[in-house]
N, CA, C and O of each residue as an XYZ file, in Angstrom:
432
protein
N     130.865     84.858     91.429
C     130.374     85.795     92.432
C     129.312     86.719     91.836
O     128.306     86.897     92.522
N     129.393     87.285     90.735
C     128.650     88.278     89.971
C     126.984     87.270     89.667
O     125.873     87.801     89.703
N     127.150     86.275     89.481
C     126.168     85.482     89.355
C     124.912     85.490     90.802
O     123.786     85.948     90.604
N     125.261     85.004     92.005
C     125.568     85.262     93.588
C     124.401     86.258     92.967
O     123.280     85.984     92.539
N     125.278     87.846     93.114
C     124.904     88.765     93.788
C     123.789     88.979     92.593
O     122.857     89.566     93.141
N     123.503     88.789     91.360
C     122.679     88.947     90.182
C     121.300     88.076     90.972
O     120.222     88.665     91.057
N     121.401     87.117     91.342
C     120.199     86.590     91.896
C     120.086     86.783     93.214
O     119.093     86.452     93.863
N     121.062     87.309     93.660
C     120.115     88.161     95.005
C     119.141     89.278     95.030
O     118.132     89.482     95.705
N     119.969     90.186     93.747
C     119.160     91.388     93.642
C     117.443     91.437     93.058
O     116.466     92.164     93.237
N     117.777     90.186     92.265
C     116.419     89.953     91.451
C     115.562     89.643     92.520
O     114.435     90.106     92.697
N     116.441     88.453     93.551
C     115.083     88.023     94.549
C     114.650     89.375     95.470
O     113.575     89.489     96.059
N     115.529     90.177     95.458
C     115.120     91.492     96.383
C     114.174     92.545     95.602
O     114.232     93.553     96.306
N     113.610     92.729     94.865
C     113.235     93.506     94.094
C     112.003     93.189     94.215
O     111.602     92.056     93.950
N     110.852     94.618     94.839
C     109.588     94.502     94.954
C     108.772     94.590     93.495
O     109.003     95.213     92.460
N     107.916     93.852     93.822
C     106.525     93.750     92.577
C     105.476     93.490     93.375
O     105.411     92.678     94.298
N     104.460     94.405     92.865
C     103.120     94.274     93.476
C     102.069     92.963     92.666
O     102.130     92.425     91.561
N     101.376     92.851     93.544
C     100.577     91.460     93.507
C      99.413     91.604     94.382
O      99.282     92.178     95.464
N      98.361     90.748     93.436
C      96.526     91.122     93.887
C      96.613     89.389     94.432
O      97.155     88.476     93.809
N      95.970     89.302     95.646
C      95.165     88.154     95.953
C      94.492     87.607     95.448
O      93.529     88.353     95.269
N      94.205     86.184     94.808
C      93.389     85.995     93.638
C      92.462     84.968     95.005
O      91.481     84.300     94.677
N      92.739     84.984     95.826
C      91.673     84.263     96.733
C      91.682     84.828     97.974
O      92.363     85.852     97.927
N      91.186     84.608     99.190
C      91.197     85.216    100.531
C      92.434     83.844    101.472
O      92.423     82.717    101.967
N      93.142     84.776    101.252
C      94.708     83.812    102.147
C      94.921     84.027    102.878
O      93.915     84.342    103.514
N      96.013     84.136    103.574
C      96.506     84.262    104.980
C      98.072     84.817    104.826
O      98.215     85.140    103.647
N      99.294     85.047    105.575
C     100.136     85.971    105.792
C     100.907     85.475    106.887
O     100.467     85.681    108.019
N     101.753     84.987    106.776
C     102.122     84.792    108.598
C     103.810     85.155    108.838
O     104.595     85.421    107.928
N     104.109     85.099    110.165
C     105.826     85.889    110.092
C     106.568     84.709    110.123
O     107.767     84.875    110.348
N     106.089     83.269    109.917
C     107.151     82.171    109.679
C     106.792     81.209    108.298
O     105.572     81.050    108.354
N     107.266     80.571    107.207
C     107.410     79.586    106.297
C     106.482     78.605    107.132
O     105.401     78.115    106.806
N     107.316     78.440    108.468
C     106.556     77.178    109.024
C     105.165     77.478    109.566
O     104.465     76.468    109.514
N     104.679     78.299    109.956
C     103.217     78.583    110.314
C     102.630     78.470    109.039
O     101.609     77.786    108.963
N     103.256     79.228    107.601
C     102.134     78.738    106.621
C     102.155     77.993    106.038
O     101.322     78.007    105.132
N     103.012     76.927    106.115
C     103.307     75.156    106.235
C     102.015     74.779    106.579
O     101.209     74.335    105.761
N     101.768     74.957    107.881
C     101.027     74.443    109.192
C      99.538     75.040    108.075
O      98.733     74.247    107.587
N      99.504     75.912    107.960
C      98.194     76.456    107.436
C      97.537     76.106    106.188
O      96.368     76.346    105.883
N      98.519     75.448    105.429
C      98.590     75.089    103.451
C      97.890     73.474    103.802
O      96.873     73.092    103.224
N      98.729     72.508    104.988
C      98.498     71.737    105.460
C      96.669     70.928    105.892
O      96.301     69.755    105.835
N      96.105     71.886    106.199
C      94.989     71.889    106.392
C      93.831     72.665    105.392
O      92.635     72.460    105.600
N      94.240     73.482    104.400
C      93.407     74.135    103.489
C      92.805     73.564    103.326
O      91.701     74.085    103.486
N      92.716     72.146    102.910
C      91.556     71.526    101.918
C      90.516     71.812    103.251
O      89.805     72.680    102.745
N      90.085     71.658    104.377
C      89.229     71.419    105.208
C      89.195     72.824    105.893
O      90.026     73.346    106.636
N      87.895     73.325    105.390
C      88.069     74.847    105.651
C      87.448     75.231    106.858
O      87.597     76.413    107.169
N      86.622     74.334    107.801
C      86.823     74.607    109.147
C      87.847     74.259    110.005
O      87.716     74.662    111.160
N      88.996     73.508    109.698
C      90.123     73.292    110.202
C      91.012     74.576    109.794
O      91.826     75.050    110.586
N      90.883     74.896    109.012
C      91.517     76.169    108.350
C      91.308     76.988    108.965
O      92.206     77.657    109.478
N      90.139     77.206    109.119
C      89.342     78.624    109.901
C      89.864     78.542    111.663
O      90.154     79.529    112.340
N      89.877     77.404    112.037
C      90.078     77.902    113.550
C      91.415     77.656    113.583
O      91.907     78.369    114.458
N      92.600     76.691    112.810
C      94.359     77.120    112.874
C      94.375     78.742    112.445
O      94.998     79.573    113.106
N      93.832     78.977    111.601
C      94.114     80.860    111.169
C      93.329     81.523    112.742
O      93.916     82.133    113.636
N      92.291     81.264    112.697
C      92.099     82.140    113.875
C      93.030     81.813    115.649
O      93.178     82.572    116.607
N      93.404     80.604    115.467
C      94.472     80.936    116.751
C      95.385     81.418    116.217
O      96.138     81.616    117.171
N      96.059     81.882    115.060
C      97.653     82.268    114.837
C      97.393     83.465    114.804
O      98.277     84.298    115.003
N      96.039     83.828    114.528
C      95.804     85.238    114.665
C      95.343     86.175    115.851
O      95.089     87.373    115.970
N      95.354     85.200    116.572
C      95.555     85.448    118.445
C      96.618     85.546    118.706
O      96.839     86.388    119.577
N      97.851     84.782    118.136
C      98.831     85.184    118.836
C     100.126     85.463    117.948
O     101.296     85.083    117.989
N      99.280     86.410    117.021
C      99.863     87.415    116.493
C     100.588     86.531    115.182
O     101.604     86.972    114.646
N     100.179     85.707    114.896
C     101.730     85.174    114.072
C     100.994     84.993    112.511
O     101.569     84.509    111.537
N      99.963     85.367    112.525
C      99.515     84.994    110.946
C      98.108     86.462    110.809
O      97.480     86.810    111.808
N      97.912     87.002    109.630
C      97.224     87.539    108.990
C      96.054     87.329    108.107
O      96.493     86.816    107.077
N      94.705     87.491    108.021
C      94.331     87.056    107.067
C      94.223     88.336    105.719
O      94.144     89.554    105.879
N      94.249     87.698    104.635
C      94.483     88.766    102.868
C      93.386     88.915    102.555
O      93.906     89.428    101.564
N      92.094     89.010    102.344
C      91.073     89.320    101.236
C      91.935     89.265     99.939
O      93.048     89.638     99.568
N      90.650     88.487     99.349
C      90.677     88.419     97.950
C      90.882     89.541     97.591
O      90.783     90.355     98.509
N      91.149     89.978     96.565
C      91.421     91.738     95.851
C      92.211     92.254     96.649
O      92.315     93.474     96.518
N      92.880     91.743     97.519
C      94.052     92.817     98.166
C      95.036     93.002     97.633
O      95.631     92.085     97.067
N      95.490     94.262     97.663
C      97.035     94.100     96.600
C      98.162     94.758     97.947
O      97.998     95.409     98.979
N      99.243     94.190     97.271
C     100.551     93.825     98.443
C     101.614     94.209     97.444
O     101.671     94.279     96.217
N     102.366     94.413     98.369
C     103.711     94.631     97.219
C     104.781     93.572     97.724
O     104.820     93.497     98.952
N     105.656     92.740     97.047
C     105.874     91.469     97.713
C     107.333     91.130     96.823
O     107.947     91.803     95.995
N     107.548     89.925     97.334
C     109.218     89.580     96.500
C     109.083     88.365     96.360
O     107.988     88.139     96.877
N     109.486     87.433     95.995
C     109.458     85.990     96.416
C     110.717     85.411     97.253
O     111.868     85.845     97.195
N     110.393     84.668     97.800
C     111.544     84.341     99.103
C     112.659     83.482     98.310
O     112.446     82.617     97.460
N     114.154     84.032     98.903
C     115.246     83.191     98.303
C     115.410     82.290     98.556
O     116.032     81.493     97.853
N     114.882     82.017     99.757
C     114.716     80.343    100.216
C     113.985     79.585    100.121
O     114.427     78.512    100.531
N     112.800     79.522     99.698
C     111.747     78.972     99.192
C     110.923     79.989     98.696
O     110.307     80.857     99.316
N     111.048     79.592     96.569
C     110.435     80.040     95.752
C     108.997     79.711     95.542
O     108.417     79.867     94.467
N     108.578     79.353     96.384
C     106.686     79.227     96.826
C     106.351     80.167     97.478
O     105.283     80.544     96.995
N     106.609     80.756     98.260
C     106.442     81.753     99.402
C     106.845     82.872     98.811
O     107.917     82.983     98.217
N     105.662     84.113     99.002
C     106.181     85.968     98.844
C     106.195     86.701    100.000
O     105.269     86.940    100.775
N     107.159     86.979    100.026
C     107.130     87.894    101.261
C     106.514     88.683    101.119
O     106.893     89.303    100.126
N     105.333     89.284    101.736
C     104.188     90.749    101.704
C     104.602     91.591    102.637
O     104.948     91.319    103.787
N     104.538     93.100    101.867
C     104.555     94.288    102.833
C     105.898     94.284    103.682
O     105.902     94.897    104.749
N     106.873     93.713    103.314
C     107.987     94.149    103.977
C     108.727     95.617    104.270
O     109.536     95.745    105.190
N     108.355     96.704    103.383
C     108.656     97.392    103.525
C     107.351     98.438    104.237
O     107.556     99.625    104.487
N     106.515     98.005    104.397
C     104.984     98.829    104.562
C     104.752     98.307    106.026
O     104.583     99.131    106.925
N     104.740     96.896    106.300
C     104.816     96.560    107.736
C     105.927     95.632    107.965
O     105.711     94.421    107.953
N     107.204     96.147    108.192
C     108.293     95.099    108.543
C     108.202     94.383    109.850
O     107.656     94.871    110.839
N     108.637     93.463    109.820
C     109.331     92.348    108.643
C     108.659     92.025    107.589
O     109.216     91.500    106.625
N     107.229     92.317    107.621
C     106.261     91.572    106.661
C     105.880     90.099    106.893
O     106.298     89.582    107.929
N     105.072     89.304    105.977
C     104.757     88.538    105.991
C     105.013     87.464    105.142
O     105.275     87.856    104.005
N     105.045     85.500    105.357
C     105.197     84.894    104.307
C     103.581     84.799    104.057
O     102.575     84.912    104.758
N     103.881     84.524    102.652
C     102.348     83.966    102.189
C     102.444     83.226    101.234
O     103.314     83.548    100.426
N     101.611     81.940    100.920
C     101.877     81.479     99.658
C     101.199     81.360     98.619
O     100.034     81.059     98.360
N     102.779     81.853     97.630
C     102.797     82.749     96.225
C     101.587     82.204     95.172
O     101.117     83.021     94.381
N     101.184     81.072     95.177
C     100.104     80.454     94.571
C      98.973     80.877     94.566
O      98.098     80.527     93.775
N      98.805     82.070     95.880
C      97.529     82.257     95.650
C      97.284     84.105     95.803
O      96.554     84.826     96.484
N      98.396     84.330     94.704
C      98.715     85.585     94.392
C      99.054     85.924     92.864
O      99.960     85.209     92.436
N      98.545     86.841     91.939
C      99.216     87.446     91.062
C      99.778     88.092     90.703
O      99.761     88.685     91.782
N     100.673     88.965     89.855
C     101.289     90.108     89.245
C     100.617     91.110     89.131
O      99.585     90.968     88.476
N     100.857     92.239     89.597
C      99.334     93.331     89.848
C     100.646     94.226     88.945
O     101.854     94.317     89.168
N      99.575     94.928     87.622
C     100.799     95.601     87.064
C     100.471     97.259     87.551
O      99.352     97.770     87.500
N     101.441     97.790     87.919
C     101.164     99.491     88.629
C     101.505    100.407     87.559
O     102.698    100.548     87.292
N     100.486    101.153     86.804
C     101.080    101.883     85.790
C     100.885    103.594     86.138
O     100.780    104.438     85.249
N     100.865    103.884     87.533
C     100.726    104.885     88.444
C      99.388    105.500     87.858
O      99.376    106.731     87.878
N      97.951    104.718     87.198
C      96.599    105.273     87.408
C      96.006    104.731     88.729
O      95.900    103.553     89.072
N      95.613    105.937     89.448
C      94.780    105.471     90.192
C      93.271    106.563     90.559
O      93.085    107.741     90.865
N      92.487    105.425     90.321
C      91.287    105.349     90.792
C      90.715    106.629     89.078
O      89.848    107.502     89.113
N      91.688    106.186     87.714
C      91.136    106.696     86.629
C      90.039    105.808     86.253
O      89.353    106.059     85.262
């Protein structure tokens, strides 16, 4: 049981993270299924992101954005973004995100 709850807590535990490309965000695994699906072809990309972003269900990230994020217990590809900043937050996938380290300087 102690094991259990040891890797729950770890997967719950926020860490911030910079966009290392311009991604996307969405409130289901399976929408950014649907979206990873088509990347290679980036006008197919461009108009699935822009309908999900009509109807509300996906986000797009800029590159250099930083998020504060977890990785999902159910699938360790996917970070959940901004859950606590815009809940529920968003999935996004973790591949095209880094470890942003916060050493509370800002803008030194």
């Amino acid at each position: 049981m102690k094991t259990i709850l040891a890797i729950a807590l770890v997967a719950s535990q926020m860490t911030y993270y910079e966009a290392k490309v311009t991604t996307f965000g969405c409130t289901s695994i399976e929408a950014v299924s649907q979206l990873q699906k088509v990347r290679s072809d980036e006008k197919a990309l461009d108009a699935a992101l822009t309908e999900k972003q009509l109807y509300g269900e996906c986000v797009a990230i800029l590159k250099g954005t930083q998020v504060q994020g977890s990785i999902d217990a159910a699938d360790d590809s996917i970070l959940r973004v901004n859950e606590q900043i815009e809940p529920p937050g968003y999935e996004a996938p973790l591949e095209d995100f880094e470890t942003k380290a916060m050493d509370g300087k800002h803008g030194d």
